[in-house]
C-alpha positions in Angstrom: 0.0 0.0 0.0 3.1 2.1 0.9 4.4 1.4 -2.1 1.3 2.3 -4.6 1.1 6.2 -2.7 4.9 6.6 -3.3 4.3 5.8 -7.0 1.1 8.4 -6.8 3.1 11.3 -5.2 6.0 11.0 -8.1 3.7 10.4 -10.5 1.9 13.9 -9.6 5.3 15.7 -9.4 6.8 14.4 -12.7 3.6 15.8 -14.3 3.2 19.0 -12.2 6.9 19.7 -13.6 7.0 18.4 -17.1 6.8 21.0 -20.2 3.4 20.9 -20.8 1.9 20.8 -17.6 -1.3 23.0 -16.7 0.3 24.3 -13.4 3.9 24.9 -12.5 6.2 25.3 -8.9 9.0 27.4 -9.5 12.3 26.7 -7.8 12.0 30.6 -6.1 8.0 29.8 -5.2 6.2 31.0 -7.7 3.2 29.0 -9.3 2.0 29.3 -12.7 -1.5 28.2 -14.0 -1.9 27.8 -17.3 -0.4 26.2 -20.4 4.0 27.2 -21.2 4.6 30.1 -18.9 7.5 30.4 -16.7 5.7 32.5 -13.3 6.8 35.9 -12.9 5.0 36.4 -9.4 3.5 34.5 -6.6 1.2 33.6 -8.6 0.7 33.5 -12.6 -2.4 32.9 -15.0 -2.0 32.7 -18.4 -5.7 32.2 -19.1 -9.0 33.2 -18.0 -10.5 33.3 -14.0 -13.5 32.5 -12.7 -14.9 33.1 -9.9 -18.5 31.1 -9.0 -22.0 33.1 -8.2 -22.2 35.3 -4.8 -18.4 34.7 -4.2 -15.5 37.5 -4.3 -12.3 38.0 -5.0 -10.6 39.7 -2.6 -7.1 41.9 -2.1 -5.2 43.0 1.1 -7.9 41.7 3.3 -10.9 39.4 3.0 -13.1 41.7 6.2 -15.3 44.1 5.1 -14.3 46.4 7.9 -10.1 46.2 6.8 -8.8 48.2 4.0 -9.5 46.4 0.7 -10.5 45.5 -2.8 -13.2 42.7 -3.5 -14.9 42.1 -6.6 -18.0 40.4 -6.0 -20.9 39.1 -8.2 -24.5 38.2 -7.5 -26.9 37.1 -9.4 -29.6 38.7 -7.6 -28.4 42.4 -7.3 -25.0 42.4 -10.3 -21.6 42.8 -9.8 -19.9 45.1 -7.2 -16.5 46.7 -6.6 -15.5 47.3 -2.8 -12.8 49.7 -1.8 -11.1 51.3 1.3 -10.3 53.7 1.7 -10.0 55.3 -1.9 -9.7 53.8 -5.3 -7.3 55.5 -7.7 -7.1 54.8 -12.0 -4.1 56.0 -12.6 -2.3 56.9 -16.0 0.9 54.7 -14.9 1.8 52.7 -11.9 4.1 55.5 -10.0 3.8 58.2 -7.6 3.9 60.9 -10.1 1.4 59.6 -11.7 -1.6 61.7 -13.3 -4.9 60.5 -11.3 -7.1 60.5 -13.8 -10.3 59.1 -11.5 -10.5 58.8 -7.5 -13.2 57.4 -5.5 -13.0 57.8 -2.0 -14.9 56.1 1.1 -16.5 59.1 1.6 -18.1 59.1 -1.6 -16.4 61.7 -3.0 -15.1 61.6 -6.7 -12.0 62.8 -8.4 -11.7 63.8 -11.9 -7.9 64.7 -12.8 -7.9 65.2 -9.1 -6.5 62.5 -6.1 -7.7 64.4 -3.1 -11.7 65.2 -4.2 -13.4 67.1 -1.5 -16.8 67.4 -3.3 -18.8 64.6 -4.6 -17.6 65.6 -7.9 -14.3 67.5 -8.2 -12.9 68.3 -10.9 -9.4 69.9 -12.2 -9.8 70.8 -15.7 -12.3 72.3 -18.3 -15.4 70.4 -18.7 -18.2 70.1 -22.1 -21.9 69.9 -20.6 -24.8 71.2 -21.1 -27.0 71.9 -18.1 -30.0 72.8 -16.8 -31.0 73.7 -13.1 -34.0 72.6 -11.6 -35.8 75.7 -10.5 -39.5 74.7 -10.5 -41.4 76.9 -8.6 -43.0 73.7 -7.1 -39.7 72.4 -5.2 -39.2 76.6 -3.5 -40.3 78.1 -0.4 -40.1 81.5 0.8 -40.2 83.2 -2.0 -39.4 87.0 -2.1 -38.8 89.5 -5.1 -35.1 90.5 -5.4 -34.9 94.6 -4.2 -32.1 97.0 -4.7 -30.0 94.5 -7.2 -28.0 98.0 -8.3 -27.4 99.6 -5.2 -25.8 95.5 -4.4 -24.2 95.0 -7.9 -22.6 98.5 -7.6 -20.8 97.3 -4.1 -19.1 94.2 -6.2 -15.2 94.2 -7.9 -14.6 92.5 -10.7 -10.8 91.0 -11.2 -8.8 89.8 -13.8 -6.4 87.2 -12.9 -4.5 83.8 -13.4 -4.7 80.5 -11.2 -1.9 79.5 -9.0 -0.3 75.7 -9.5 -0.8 73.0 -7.7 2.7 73.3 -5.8 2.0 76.8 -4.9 -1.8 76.1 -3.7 -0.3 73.2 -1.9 2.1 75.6 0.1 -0.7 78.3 0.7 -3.3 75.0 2.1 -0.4 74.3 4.3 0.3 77.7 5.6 -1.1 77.9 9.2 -1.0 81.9 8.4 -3.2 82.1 5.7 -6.7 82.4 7.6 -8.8 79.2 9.0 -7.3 76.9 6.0 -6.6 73.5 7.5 -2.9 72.9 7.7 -4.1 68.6 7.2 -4.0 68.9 3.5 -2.0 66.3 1.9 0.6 68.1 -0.2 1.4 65.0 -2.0 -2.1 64.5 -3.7 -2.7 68.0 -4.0 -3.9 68.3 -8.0 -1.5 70.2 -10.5 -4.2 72.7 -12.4 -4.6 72.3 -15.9 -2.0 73.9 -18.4 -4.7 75.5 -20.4 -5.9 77.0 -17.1 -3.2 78.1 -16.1 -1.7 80.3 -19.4 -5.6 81.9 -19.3 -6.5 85.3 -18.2 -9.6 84.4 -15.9 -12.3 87.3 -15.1 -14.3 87.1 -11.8 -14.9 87.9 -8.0 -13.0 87.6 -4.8 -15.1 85.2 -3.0 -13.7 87.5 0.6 -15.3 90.3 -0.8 -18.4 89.0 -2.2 -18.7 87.3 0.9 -19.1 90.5 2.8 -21.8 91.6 0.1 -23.5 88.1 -0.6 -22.8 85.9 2.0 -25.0 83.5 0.5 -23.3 83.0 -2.8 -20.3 82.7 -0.9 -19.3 78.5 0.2 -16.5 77.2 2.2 -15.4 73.6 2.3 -14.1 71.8 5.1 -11.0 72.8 4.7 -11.4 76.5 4.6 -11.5 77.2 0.8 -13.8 79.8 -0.7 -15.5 79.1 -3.8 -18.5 81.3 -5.6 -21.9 80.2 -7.0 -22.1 82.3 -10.0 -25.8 81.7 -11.2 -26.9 82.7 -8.4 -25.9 86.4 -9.5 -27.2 85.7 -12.7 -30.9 86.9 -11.0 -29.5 90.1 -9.6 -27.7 91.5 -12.5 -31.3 90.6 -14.3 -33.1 92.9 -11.7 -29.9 95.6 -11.2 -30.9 95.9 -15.1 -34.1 96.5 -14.8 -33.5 98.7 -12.2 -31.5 100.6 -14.3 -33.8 100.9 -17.0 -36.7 102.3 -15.0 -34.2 105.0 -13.7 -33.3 105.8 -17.6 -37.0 106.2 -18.4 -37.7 108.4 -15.3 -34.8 110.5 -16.7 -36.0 110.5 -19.8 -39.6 111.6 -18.5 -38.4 114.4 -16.5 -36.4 115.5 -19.5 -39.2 115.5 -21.6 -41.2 117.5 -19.0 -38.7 120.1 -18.7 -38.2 120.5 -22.2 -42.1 121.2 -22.7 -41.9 123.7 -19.7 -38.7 125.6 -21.8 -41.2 125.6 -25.2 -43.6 127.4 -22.8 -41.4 129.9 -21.1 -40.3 130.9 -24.2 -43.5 131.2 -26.0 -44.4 133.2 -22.5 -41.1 135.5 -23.4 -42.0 136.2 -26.6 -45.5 136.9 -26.0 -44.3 139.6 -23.3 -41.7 141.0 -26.0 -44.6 141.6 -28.1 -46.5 143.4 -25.6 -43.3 145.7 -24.6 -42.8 146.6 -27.7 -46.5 147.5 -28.4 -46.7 149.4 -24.8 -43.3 151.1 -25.2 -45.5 152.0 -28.9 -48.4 153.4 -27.0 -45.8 155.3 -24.5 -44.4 157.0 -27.4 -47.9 157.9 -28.8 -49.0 159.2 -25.6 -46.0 161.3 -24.9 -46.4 162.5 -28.6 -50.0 163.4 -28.2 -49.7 165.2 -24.7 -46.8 166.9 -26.0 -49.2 168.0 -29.1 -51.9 169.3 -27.4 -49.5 171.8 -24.9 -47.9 173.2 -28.0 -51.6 173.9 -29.8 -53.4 175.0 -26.5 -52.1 177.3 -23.8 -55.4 177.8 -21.8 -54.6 174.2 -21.0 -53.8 173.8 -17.2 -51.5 171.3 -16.8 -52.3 170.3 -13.2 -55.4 169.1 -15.0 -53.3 167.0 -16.7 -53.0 163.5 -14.4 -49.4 162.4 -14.3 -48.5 158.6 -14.1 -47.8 158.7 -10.3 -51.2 159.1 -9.3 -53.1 157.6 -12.5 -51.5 154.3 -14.0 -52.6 151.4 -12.8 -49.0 149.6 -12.3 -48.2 145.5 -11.4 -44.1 145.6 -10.2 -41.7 142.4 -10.8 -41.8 140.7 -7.3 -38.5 140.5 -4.8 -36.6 138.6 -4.2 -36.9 136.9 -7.3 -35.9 134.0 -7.2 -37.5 133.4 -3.6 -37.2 130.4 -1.5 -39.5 131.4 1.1 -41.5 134.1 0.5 -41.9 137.1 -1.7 -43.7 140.6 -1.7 -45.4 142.0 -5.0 -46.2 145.6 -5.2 -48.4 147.4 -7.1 -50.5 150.5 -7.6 -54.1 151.5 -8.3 -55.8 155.0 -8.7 -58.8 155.8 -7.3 -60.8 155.2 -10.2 -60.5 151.2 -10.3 -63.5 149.6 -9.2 -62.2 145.6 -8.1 -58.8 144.8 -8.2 -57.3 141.3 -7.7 -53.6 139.2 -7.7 -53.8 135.8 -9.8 -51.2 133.3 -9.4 -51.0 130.6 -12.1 -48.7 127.9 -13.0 -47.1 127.4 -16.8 -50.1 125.2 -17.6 -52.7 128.3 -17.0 -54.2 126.6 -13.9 -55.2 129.4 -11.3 -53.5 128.2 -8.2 -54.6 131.5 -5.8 -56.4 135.0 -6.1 -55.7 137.9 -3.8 -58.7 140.2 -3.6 -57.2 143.8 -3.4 -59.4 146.7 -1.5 -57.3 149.1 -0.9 -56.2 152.0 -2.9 -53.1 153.7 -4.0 -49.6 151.5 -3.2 -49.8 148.2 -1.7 -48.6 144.9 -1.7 -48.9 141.0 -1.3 -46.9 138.3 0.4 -46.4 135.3 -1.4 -45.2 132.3 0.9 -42.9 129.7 -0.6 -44.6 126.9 1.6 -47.7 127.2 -0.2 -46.4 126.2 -3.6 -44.0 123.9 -5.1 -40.7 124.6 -6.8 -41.0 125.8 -10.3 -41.9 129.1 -12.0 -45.1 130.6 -11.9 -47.0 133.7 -13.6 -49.0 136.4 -11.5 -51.2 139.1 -13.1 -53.2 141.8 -12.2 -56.6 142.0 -12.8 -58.6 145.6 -12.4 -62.5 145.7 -13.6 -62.2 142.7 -15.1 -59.7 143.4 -17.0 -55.5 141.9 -17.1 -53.4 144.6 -16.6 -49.8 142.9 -16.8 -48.7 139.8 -16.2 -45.5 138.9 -14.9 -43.5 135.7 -13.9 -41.7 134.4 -10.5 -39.4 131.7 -10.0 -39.4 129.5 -6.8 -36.7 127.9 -5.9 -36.2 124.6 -3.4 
């Protein structure tokens, strides 16, 4: 019996070590599986593996608590990878090597990136086309945006170029440079992309805007700023706006003033006209009176009234401008009947009348609280009639 297992055990070896057999035992250890291979590790397949239904393969450690890699199938729920703590794909299997995907235990990922602190980070340009949920369905607390310029005009905007990863790793490190965590790992710290780098970026400080928009404003856990720029897109919509209604204001009050100017001056010219006709009946006056003396000497000249005590007179008011009040003078004979002091605006409205019973010189107070700033036109009236009309400027 002896005998027969010797003959077994040899048998097994001579086959295990012959040319063509299916597994091999190196003379350093190292096993080979599979058909003419000499084994280059510990162990050596030259062929497919398999790996039955709801059972794993598993590297470092075969706990699901130790740090690991399984690969595990089942046929109820699919196939499954299982790391910890963080999976790397790298471009080449040293230290220096561009990461070019990272998934850690916390569930962040990595794009060109080893040390992702978001659940997607990313170190490069990105090609998407997004959209951002905003149905009015999914908000609460909803309030209209209110003095976007008066906001918008508090914000800088910079031109500048990104730092490298070497030099962003010695500011993260830096114990001086605010509340930035000093546990960064300068050894995974990403190297920014080339192209990003030779740019000319336009944007905000996120320190500043913070101050502003605190809300736009987000800091990660390890004290970095970064800036959520759509959500300025909404206030430079209503800053506009804004804007534009302040144009149009402008543009009304300009208006305005420019029909008030096509007024005055109509007003101007219209009292031109009727100086030059009055300084006309003057000289006729003066012409006739001087007429008569010259034919008649059995005239008596104190017969003759004099404009002192006979012309009705209206006299420019002072001050003019005014700010707070104003006196206007005037003079009626004793032959006027009713007498009265109409205040209008450039419109033609009658704002006031100041009934006059007196006699002789007088004169009315105008006070500056009792109308608004602007110019105005006063007149006297004497048996119905308009005597002269002149204008007054109030002043704020």
């Amino acid at each position: 019996m002896k005998n027969k297992i010797f003959i077994a055990i040899v048998f097994l070896i001579s086959f295990t070590f012959s040319s063509k057999a299916q597994m091999k035992l190196s003379s350093n250890g190292y096993v080979s599986i599979g058909p003419s291979i000499t084994p280059l590790t510990n162990l050596h397949v030259n062929g497919n593996t398999y790996v039955p239904d709801n059972n794993s393969y598993w590297i470092n450690s075969t706990s699901d608590s130790g740090d690991k890699l399984r690969m595990h199938f089942n046929s109820s729920y699919g196939a499954f990878i299982d790391y910890s703590p963080t999976l790397y794909f790298r471009k080449t299997s040293s230290q220096s090597a561009t990461y070019v995907l990272t998934l850690t235990s916390g569930g962040y990922v990595g794009i060109n990136n080893s040390s992702p602190s978001y659940a997607l980070d990313i170190n490069g340009i990105i090609r998407a086309y997004n959209v951002y949920p905003s149905d009015e369905r999914l908000k609460t607390n909803i309030n209209k945006l209110s003095n976007s310029l008066d906001i918008i005009n508090k914000l800088n905007g910079y031109t500048y170029k990104l730092k490298n990863g070497e030099q962003s790793s010695a500011m993260l490190l830096n114990k001086t440079q605010g509340n930035i965590k000093d546990t960064i790992d300068k050894g995974r710290m990403p190297e920014t992309d080339s192209i990003l780098l030779s740019r000319l970026h336009m944007g905000f400080m996120a320190q500043e805007l913070k101050k502003v928009l605190p809300d736009a404003v987000f800091e990660d856990k390890n004290g970095l700023l970064s800036i959520d720029y759509i959500s300025i897109i909404p206030l430079l919509t209503e800053a506009i706006k804004e804007h534009e209604t302040k144009i149009a204001e402008k543009d009304s009050l300009n208006d305005m003033l420019n029909k008030q100017f096509g007024i005055l001056q109509n007003i101007v010219a219209s009292q031109e006209q009727s100086i030059l006709a009055l300084q006309q009946q003057i000289a006729d006056i003066k012409k006739n009176c001087c007429a008569s003396k010259t034919k008649s000497a059995a005239v008596d000249d104190s017969q003759i009234p004099t404009k002192a005590n006979t012309d009705i007179t209206l006299y420019q008011n002072t001050p003019n401008p005014f700010t707070q009040s104003t006196e206007i003078k005037y003079f009626l004979p004793e032959t006027v009947g009713s007498a009265s002091l109409c205040i209008f605006n450039l419109q033609g409205t009658l704002l006031k009348t100041i009934n006059i019973f007196t006699h002789g010189n007088g004169s009315a107070t105008i006070n500056g609280s009792e109308l608004k700033a602007g110019m105005y036109l006063y007149s006297l009236i004497a048996d119905g009639k308009e005597i002269d009309t002149k204008r007054m400027v109030l002043t704020e």
